[in-house]
C-alpha positions as CSV (number, residue, x, y, z in Angstrom):
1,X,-40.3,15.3,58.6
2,X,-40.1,17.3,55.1
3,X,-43.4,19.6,54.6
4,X,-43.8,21.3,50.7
5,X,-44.3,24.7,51.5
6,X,-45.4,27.6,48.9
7,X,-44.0,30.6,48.6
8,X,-47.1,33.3,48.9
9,X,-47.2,37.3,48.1
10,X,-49.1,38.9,50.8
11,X,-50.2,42.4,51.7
12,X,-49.7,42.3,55.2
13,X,-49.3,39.8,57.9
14,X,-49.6,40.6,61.3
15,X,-49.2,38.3,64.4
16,X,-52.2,37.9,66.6
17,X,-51.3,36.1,69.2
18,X,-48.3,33.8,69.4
19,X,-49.5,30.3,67.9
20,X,-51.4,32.6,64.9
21,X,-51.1,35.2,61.9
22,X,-53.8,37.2,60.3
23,X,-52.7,37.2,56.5
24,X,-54.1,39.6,53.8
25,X,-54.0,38.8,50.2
26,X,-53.6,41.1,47.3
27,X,-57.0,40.1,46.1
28,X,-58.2,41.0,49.4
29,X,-59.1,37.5,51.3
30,X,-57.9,37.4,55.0
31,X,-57.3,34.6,56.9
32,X,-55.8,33.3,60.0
33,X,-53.0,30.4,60.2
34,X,-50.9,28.7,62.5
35,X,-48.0,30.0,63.5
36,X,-46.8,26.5,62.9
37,X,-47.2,26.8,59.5
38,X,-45.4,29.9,58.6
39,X,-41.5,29.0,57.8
40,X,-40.4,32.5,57.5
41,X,-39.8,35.2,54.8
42,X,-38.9,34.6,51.4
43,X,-36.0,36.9,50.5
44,X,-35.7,36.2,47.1
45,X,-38.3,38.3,46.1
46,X,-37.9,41.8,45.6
47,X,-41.2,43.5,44.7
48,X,-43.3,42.4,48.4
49,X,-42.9,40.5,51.2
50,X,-43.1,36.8,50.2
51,X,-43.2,34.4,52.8
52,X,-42.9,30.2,52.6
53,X,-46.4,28.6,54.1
54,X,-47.0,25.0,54.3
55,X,-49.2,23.6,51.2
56,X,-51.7,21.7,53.4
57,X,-52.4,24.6,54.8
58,X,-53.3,27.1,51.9
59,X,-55.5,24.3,50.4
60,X,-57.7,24.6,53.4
61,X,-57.7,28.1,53.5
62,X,-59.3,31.2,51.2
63,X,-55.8,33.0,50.9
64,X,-54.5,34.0,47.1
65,X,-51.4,32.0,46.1
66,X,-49.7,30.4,43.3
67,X,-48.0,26.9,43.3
68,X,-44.8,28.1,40.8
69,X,-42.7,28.9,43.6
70,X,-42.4,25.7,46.1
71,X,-39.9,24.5,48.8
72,X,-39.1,21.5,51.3
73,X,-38.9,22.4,54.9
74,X,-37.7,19.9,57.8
75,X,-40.1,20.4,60.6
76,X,-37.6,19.4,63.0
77,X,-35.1,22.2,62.5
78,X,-37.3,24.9,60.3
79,X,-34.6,25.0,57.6
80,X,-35.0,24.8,53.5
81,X,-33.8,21.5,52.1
82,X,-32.4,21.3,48.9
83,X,-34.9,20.9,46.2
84,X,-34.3,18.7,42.9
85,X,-36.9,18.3,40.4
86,X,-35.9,15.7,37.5
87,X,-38.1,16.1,34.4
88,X,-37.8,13.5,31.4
89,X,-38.6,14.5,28.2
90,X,-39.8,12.3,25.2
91,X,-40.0,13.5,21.7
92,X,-42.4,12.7,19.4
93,X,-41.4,10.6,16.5
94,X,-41.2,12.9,13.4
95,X,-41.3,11.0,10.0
96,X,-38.7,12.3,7.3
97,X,-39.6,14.6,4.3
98,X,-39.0,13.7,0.8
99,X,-37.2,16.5,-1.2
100,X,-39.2,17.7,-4.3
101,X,-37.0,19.3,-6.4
102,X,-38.0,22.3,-8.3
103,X,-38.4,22.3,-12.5
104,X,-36.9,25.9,-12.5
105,X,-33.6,25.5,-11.0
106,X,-32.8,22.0,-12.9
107,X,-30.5,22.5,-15.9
């Protein structure tokens, strides 16, 4: 089963116990979720540990995160599948300008 999972900045995160994490946000909120949840680090980030949580999750929960950074995990197996995101785009309809010619530069 494919689960959309964010990838979220956090402070710390600590394991409680072994079906739970506490979390800590930059902002400050703390939380606990499931270890279930939690998908693993997020590498790809350089400046602070970044790790991929399951979007169902994070809705339910007070935990500071941003939804520009988002993934597709298999549940079965825990690993990232290969996201494609196909975007149309439809321009507007411009109508043409007539030249006016200027007085000055006509011999």
């Amino acid at each position: 089963m494919k689960i959309k999972c964010y990838s979220v900045r956090l402070k710390s995160i600590e394991q409680i116990s072994q079906k739970a994490f506490r979390v800590i946000s930059f902002d400050g909120s703390v939380d606990i979720i499931p270890s279930s949840q939690v998908f693993g680090q997020d590498y790809s980030v350089k400046k602070s540990d970044a790790y991929w949580i399951a979007a169902w999750i994070l809705e339910k929960k007070a935990i500071q995160y941003s939804t520009k950074k988002e993934s597709w995990y298999n549940s079965d197996n825990g690993e990232m599948m290969p996201s494609i995101k196909i975007e149309t785009h439809v321009p507007t309809k411009i109508d043409p300008i007539t030249p006016i010619a200027d007085a000055s530069l006509i011999r």
